[in-house]
C-alpha positions in Angstrom: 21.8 279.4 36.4 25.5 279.2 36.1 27.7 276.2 34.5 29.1 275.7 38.5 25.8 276.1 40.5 24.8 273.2 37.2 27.7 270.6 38.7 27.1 271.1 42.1 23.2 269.9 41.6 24.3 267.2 39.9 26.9 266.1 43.0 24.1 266.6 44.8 22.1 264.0 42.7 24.7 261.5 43.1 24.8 261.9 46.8 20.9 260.8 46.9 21.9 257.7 44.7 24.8 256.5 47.3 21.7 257.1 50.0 19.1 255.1 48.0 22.5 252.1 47.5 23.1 252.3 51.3 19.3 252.6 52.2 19.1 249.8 49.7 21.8 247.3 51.7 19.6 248.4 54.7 16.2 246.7 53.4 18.1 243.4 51.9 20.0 242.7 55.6 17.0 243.9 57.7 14.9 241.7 55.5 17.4 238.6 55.9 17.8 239.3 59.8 13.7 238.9 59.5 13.7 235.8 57.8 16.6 234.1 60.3 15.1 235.9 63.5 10.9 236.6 62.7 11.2 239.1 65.7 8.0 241.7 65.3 9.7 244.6 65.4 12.1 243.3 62.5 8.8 243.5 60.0 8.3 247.1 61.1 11.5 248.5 60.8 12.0 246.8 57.2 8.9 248.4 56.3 10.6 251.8 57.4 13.7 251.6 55.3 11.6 250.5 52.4 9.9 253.3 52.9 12.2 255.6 53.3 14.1 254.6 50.3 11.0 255.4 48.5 10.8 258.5 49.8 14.6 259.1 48.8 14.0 257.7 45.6 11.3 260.1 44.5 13.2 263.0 45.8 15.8 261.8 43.8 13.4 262.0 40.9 11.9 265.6 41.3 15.3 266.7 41.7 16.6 265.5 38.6 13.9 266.5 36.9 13.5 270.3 38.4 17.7 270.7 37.5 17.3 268.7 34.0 14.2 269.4 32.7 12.3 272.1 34.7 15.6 274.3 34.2 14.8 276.0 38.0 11.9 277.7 35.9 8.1 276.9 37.8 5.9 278.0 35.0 7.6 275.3 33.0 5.9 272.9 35.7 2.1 271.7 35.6 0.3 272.7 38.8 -1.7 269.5 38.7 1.1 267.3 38.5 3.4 269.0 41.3 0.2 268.9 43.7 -0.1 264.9 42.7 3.3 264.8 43.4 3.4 266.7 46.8 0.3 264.6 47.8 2.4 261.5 46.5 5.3 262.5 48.8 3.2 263.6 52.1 1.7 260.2 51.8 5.1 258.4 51.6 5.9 260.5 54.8 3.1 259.8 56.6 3.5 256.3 56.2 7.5 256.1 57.2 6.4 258.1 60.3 3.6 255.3 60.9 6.2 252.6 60.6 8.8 254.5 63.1 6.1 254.8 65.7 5.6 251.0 65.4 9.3 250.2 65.5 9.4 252.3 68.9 6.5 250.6 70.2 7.5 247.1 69.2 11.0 247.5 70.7 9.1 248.9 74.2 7.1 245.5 74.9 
């Protein structure tokens, strides 16, 4: 890996932590539009940028940790832990799918 293909990564890291601030702005108004307006759909669609952000936020992990640690190298990484942390991330997925489907279907009725 080269010193410039190292900083770009890194820029690349600190784009994912201005997502997770912004995503993070997105929970605290949806959740105080919630609390003034208790409109169904509100719940949902809290529950979607919440989990989203978690999603972000453990992307944001496994990326630091591949450039940082890892080194690019996969035998450095256990395959026991990446498959708990696939799973980990498919479930995360899976759920902010979930809660998209319900915002659509709360915002039909």
């Amino acid at each position: 890996m080269t010193h410039g293909s190292s900083k770009m990564a890194h820029i690349v890291i600190l784009g994912y932590i201005i997502i997770l601030l912004v995503g993070t702005w997105a929970a605290v108004t949806t959740y105080q539009m919630l609390r003034r307006f208790d409109l169904p759909f509100l719940r949902s669609l809290f529950y979607s940028v919440v989990i989203f952000n978690l999603s972000v936020f453990l992307y944001l992990i496994s990326r630091y940790v591949w450039i940082n640690l890892v080194r690019h190298d996969p035998s450095n990484v256990n395959p026991v832990i990446e498959g708990v942390f696939l799973l980990v991330i498919l479930i995360v997925q899976l759920a902010w799918t979930y809660t998209v489907v319900r915002v659509v279907v709360e915002l039909q009725r």
